[in-house]
C-alpha positions as CSV (number, residue, x, y, z in Angstrom):
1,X,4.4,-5.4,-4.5
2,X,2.4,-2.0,-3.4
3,X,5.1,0.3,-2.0
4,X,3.9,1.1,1.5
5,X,4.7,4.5,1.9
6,X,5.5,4.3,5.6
7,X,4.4,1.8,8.1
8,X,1.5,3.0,10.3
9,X,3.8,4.0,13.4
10,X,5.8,5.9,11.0
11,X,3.0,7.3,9.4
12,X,0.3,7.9,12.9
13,X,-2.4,9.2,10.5
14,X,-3.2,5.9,8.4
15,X,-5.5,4.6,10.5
16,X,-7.8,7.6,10.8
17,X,-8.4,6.5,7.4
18,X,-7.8,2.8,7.8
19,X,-10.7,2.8,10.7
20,X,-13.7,4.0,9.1
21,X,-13.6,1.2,6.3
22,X,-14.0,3.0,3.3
23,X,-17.1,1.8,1.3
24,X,-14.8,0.5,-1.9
25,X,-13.2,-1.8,0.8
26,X,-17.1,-3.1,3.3
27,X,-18.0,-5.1,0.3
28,X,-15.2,-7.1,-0.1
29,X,-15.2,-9.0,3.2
30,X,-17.9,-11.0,1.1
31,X,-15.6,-12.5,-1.2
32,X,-14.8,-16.2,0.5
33,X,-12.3,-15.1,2.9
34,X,-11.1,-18.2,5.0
35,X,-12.1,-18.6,8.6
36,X,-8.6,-17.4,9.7
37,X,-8.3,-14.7,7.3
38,X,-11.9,-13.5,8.7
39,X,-10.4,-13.7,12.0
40,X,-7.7,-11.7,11.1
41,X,-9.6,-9.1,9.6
42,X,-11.6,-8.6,12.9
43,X,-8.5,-8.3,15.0
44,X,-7.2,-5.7,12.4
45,X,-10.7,-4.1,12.4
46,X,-10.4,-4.1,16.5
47,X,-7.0,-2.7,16.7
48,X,-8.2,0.4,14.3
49,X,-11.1,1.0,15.8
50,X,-10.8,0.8,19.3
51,X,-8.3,3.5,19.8
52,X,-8.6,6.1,16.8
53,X,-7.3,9.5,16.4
54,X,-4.6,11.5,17.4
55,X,-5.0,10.8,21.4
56,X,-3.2,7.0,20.8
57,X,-0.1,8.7,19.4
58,X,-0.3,10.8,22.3
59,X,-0.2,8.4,24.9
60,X,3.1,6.7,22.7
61,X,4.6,9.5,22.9
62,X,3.9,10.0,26.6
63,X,4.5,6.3,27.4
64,X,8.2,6.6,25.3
65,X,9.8,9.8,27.6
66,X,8.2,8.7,30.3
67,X,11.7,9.2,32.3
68,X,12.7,12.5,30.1
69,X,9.2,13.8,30.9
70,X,9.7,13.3,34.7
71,X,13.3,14.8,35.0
72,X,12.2,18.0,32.9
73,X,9.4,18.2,35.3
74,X,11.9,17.5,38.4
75,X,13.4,20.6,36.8
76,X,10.7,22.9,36.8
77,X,9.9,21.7,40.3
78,X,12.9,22.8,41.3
79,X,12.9,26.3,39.4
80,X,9.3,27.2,40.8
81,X,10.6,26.4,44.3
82,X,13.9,28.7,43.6
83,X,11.7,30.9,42.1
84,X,13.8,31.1,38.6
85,X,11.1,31.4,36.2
86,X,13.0,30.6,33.4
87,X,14.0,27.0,34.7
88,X,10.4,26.4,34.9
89,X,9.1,27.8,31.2
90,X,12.1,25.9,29.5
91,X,11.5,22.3,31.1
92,X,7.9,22.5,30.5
93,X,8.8,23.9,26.7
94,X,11.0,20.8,26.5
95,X,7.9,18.4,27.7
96,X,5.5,19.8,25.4
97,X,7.6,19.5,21.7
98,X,7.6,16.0,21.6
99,X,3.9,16.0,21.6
100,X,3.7,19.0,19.2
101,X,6.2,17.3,16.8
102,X,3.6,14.3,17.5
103,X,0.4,16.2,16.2
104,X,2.0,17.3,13.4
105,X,3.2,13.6,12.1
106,X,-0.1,12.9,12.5
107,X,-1.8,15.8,10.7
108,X,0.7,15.0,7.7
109,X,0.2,11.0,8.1
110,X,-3.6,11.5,8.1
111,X,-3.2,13.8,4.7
112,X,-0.8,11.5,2.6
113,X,-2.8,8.4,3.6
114,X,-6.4,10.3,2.1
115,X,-4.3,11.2,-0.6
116,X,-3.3,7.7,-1.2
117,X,-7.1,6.2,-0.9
118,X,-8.1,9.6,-3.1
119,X,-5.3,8.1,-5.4
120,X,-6.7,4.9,-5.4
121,X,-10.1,5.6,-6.5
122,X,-9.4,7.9,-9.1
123,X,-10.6,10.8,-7.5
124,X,-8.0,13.1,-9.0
125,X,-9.4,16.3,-7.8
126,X,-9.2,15.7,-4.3
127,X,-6.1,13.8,-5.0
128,X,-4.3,17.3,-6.5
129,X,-5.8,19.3,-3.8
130,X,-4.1,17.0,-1.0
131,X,-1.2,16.8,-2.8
132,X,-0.6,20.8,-2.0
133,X,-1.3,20.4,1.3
134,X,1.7,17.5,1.7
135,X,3.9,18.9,-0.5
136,X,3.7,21.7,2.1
137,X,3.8,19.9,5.1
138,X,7.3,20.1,7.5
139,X,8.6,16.8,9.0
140,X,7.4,14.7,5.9
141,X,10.5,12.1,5.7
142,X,11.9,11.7,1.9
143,X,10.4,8.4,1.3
144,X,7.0,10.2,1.9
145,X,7.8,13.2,-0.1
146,X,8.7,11.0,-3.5
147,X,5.7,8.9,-2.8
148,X,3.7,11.2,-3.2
149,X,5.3,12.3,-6.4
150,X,5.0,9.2,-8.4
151,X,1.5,9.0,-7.1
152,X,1.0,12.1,-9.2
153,X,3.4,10.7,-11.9
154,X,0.9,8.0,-12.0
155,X,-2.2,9.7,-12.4
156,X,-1.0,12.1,-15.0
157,X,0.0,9.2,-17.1
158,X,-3.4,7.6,-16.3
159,X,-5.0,10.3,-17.3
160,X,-2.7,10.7,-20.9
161,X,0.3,12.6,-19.9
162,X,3.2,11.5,-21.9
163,X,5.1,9.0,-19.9
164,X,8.4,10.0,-20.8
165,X,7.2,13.5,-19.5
166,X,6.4,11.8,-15.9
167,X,9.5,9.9,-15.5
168,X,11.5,13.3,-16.5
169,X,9.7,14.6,-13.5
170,X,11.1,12.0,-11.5
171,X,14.4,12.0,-12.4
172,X,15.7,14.4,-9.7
173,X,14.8,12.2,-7.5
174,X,17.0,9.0,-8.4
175,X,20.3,10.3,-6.2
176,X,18.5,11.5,-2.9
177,X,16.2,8.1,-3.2
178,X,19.4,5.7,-3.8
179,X,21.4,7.4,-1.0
180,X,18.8,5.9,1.6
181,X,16.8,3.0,0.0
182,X,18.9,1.3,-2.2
183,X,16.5,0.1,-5.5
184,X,13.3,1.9,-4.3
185,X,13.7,4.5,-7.2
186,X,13.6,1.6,-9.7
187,X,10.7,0.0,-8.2
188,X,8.7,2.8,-7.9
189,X,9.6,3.5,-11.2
190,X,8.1,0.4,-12.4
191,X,4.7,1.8,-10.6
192,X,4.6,4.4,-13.4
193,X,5.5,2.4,-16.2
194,X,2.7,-0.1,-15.1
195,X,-0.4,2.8,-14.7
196,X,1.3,3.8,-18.4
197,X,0.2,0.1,-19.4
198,X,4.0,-0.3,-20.9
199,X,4.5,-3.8,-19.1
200,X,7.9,-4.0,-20.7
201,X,9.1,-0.9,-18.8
202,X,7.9,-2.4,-15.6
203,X,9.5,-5.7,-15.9
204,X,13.0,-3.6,-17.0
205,X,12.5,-1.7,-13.8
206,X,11.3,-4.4,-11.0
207,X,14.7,-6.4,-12.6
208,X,16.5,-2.9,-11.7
209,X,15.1,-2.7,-8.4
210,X,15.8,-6.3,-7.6
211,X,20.1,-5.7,-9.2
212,X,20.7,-2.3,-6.8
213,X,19.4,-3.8,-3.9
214,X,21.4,-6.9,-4.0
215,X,18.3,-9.1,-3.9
216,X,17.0,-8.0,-0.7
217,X,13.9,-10.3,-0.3
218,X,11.2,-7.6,-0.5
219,X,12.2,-6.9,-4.3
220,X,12.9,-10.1,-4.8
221,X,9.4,-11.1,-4.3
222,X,8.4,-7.6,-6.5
223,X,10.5,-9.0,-9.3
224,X,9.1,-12.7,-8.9
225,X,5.4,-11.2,-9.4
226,X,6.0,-9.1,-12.0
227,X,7.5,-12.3,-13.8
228,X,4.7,-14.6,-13.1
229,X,1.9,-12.1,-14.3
230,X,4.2,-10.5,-16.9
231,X,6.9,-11.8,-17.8
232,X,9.0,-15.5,-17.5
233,X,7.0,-17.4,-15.2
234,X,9.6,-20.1,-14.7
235,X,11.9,-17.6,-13.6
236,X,9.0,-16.2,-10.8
237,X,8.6,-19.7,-9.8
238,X,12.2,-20.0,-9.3
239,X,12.7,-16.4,-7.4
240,X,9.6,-17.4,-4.7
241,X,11.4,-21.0,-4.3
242,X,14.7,-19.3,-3.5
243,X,13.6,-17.1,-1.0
244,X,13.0,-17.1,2.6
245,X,9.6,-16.4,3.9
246,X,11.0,-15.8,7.1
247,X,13.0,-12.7,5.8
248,X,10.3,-10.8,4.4
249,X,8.1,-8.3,5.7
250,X,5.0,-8.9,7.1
251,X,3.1,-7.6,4.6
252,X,4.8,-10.1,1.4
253,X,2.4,-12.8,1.9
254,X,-0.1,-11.5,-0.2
255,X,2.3,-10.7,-3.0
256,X,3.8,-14.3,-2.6
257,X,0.5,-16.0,-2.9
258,X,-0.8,-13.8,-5.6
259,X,2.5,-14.7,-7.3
260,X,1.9,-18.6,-7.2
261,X,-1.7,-17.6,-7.9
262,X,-0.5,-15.7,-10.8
263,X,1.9,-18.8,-12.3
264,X,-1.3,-21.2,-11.5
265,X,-3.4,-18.8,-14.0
266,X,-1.4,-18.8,-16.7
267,X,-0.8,-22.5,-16.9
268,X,-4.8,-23.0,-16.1
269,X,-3.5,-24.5,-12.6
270,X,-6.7,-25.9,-10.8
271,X,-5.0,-24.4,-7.5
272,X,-5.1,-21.0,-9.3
273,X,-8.3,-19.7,-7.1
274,X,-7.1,-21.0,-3.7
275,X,-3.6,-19.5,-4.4
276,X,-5.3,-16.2,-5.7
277,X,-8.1,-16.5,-2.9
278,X,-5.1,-16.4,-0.3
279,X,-3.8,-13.2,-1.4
280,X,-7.1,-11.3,-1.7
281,X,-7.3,-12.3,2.0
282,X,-4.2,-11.2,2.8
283,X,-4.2,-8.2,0.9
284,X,-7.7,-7.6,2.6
285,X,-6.2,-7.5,6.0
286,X,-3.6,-5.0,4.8
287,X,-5.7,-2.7,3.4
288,X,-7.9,-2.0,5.9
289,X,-5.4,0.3,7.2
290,X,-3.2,0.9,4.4
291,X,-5.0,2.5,1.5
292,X,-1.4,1.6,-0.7
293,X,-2.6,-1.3,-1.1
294,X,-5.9,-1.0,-2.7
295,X,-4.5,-1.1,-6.3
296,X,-3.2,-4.2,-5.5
297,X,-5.9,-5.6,-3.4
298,X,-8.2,-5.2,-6.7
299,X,-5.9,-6.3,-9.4
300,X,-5.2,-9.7,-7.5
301,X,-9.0,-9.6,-7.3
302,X,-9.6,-9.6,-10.9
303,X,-7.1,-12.1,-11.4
304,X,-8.8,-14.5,-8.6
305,X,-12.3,-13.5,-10.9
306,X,-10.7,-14.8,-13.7
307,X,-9.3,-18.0,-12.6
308,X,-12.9,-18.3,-11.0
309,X,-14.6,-17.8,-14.2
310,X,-12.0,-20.4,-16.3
311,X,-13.3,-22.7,-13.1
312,X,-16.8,-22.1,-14.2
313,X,-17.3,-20.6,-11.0
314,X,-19.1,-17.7,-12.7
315,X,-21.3,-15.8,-10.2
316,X,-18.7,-15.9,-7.3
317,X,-16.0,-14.7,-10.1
318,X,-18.7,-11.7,-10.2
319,X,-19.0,-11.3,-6.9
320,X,-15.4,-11.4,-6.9
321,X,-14.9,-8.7,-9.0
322,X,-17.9,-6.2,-8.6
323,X,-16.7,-4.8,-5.3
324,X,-13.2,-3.8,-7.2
325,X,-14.5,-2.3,-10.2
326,X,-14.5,1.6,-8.9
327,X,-10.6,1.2,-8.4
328,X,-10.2,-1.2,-11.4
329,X,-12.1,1.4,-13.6
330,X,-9.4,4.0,-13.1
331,X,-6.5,1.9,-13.1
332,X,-6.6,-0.9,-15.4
333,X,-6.1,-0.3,-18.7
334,X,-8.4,-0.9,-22.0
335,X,-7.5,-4.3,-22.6
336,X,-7.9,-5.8,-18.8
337,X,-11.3,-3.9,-18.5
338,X,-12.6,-5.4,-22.0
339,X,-11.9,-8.7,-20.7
340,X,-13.2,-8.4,-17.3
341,X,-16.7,-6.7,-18.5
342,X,-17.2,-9.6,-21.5
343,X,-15.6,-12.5,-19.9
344,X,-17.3,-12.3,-16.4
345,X,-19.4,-9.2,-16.0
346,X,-22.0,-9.8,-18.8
347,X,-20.6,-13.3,-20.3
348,X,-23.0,-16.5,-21.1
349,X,-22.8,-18.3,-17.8
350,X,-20.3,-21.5,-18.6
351,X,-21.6,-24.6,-19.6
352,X,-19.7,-26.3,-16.9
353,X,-20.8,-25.7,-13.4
354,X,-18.7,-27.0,-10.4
């Protein structure tokens, strides 16, 4: 499952980047979304884009300390009428930080979500001049602060950095990361061995994740879809029967529909594209406001090409996968990418036609 860095009211700058639809992400809403998932879209697509910016968090903020605001007013009211000028300056000091320490989550939210999208194209020169600036940045929570470490992790190991070298890098971070998120070191982990192409390493490390944090349904549902695309697909199938749906986050449907979807593929599973087509609707929702999960959004899309393609589905299994390929390009490996380009790119149209 993408690792969501923070969730957009932690993180108030996400939809600055969320609402003016990237151009990787306008072409996808072609790709069969059902009616619902359509519908969804639009209401996400509304919510981001009728109130953008910084003034939003504002009004939060003002809306939250409503009754602070108004007694440290009361105050100053009282200190002008006394004529104590420093029980006025002090109460109006105390009104205005919380919407200081407001602009500044959002100047740092907006930066590490551009970073992420940067990330997620390959665009590793703006990615490593972003990176300074967030590294730099006050206030930035330590979930943030190692996320955007293995996102560099990650594109130095894309790029041919050793990956032993990366996950030294990381190593400093295993105690402060365990102390508050119990199994998020291992899972992120697993992010690096994946963008390394070492699928062993990210099995061993989503099974990690899944031990230290006692099962907690989120990596649960990490572990069950690195199994059914990787690993032991029986063992996925039984992980996503044995947990509750109700105890996830909102965001897991995706991952447990590309799961099944996943599972349906490699047993060529007719239901493979409606599981698969599910998740890239899901995940298509998501990302129009979390650029985390972009990564995701276009793996789960190639797999959906593929199961389109074994369908003999093949110019939806292109359209499928031709609004992917500038994210796929930089993060899928050799291997994927030869497959992708001969078996539904430039392949012989099937023989069978449904």
């Amino acid at each position: 499952m993408a690792q969501l860095p923070d969730s957009p009211t932690d993180q108030p700058g996400t939809h600055a980047v969320g609402s003016a639809v990237s151009g990787v992400l306008r072409p996808m809403r072609s790709m069969g979304l059902s009616p619902a998932d359509e519908r969804r879209l639009a209401e996400f697509n509304a919510r981001v884009t009728r109130r953008p910016g910084l003034m939003p968090l504002l009004i939060h903020t003002a809306q939250r300390r409503a009754l602070s605001t108004a007694a440290w007013l009361a105050l100053a009211a009282l200190g002008l009428w006394q004529g104590r000028l420093a029980w006025v300056l002090a109460p109006i000091g105390m009104v205005l930080l919380p919407f200081a320490w407001a602009s500044v989550r959002y100047r740092h939210g907006r930066q590490h979500a551009r970073l992420v999208e940067a990330f997620s194209v390959g665009d590793w020169t703006r990615m490593e001049g972003l990176v300074s600036h967030v590294r730099a940045a006050r206030g930035a929570t330590v979930t943030t602060a190692f996320d955007v470490e293995v996102h560099m992790a990650c594109s130095q190991v894309l790029r041919g950095r050793p990956l032993a070298d990366a996950l030294l890098a990381l190593a400093p971070w295993a105690v402060r990361i365990a102390a508050t998120n119990p199994g998020l070191y291992e899972s992120r982990l697993a992010s690096v061995h994946v963008a390394a192409g070492d699928r062993t390493g990210y099995l061993r490390c989503t099974r990690a994740a899944a031990d230290v944090a006692r099962n907690d349904p989120a990596r649960v549902i990490d572990l069950a879809l690195a199994e059914a695309r990787f690993g032991d697909a029986d063992a996925a199938r039984r992980l996503l029967d044995r947990t509750d749906a109700h105890s996830l986050p909102s965001h897991a449907g995706g991952f447990v529909h590309w799961a099944r979807g996943s599972i349906a593929l490699r047993s060529h599973d007719p239901q493979a594209p409606n599981h698969l087509g599910r998740a890239v609707g899901s995940l298509l929702v998501e990302a129009v406001h979390q650029p985390a999960v972009w990564t995701s959004l276009a793996f789960c899309a190639a797999d959906l090409a593929m199961a389109l393609r074994s369908g003999g589905l093949d110019a939806q299994a292109r359209r499928t996968l031709v609004p992917v390929l500038p994210i796929l390009r930089s993060h899928a490996d050799k291997t994927l990418m030869h497959v992708l380009e001969q078996d539904i790119l430039f392949a012989t149209p099937s023989p069978t036609r449904n």
